[in-house]
C-alpha positions as CSV (number, residue, x, y, z in Angstrom):
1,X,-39.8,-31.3,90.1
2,X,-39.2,-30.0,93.6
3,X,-39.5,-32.7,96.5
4,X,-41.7,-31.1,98.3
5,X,-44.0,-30.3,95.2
6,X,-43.9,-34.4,94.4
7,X,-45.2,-34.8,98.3
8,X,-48.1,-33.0,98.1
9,X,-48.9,-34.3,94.8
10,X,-48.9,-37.9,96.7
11,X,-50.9,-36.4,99.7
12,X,-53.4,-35.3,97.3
13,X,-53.4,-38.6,95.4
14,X,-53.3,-40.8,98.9
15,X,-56.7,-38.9,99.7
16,X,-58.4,-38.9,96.8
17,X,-58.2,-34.9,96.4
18,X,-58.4,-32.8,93.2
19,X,-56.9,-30.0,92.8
20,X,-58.7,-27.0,92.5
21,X,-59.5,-24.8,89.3
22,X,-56.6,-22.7,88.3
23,X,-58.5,-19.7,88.8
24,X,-59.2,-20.5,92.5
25,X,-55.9,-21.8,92.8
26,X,-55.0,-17.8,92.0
27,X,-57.2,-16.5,94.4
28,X,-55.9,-18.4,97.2
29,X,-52.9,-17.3,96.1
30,X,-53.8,-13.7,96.2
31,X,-55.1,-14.5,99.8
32,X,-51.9,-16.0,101.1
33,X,-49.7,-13.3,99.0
34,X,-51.5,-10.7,101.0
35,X,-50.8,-12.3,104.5
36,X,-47.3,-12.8,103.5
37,X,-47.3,-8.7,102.7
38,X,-49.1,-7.9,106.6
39,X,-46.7,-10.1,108.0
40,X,-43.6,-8.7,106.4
41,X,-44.7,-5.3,106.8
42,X,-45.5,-5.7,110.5
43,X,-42.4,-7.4,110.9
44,X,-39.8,-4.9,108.7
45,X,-42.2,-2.4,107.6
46,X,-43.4,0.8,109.8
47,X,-46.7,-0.9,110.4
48,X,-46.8,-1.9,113.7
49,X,-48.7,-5.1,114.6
50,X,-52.1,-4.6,116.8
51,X,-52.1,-6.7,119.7
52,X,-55.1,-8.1,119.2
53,X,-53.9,-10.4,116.1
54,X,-52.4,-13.5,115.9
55,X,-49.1,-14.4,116.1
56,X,-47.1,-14.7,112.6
57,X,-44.2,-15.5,111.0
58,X,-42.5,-14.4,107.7
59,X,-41.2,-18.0,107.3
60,X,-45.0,-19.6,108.0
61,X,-46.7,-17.0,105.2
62,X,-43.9,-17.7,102.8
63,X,-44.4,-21.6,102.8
64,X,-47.9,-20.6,102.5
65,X,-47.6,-19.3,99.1
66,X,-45.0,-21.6,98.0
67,X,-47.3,-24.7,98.8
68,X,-50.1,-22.7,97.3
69,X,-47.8,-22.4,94.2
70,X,-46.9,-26.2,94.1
71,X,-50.7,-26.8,94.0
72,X,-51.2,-25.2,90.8
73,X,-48.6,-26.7,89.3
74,X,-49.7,-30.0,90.2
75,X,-52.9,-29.0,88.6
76,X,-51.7,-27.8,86.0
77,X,-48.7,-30.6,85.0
78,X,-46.3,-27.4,85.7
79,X,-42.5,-28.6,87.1
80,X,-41.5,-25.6,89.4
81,X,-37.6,-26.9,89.2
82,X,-37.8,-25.8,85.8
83,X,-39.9,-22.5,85.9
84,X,-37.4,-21.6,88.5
85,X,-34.2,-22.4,86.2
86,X,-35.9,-20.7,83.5
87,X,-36.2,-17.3,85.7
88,X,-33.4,-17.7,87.1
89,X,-31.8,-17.9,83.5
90,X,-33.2,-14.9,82.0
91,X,-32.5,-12.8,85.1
92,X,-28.9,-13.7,85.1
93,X,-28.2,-12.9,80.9
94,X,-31.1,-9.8,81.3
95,X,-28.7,-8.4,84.4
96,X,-25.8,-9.4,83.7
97,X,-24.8,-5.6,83.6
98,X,-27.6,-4.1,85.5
99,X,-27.0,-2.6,89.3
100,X,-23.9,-1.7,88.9
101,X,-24.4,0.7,91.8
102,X,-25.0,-1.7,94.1
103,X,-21.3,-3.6,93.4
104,X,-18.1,-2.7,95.9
């Protein structure tokens, strides 16, 4: 388990917190996923940003959703250290020969 995923576990426990449902975990998720997509489109896309909104970063949005991640995998006894290795695992024997266009 992550460090940071073990720190907000403690957080929650120091304040008494519970975890939300799964479900609304998700739709938080969703929320944050979509301000992650504004801000990277505003900041590599052709959308330009109105001057009107609020500053963002990429960085900011992206801790946004991994935090929002961590939380439902606290909830849901999930260790993102090993869902991580896991991905990573099949992505490296499923493409192992994949892209070869994109080699030198």
């Amino acid at each position: 388990m992550i460090k940071q995923q073990k720190r907000i576990d403690r957080w929650f426990k120091k304040k008494k917190w519970n975890y939300w449902s799964p479900l609304s975990i998700l739709a938080r998720l969703t929320e944050e996923v979509g301000e992650f997509a504004r801000i990277v489109n505003h900041t590599f896309g052709e959308k330009p940003k109105k001057t009107t909104e609020a500053a963002q970063h990429v960085e900011e949005e992206l801790g946004d959703v991994l935090y929002t991640l961590a939380c439902f995998a606290n909830k849901n006894k999930l260790d993102l250290d090993a869902a991580l290795e896991k991905s990573i695992e099949k992505v490296e024997e499923r493409d192992k020969d994949r892209y070869k266009y994109l080699r030198p």
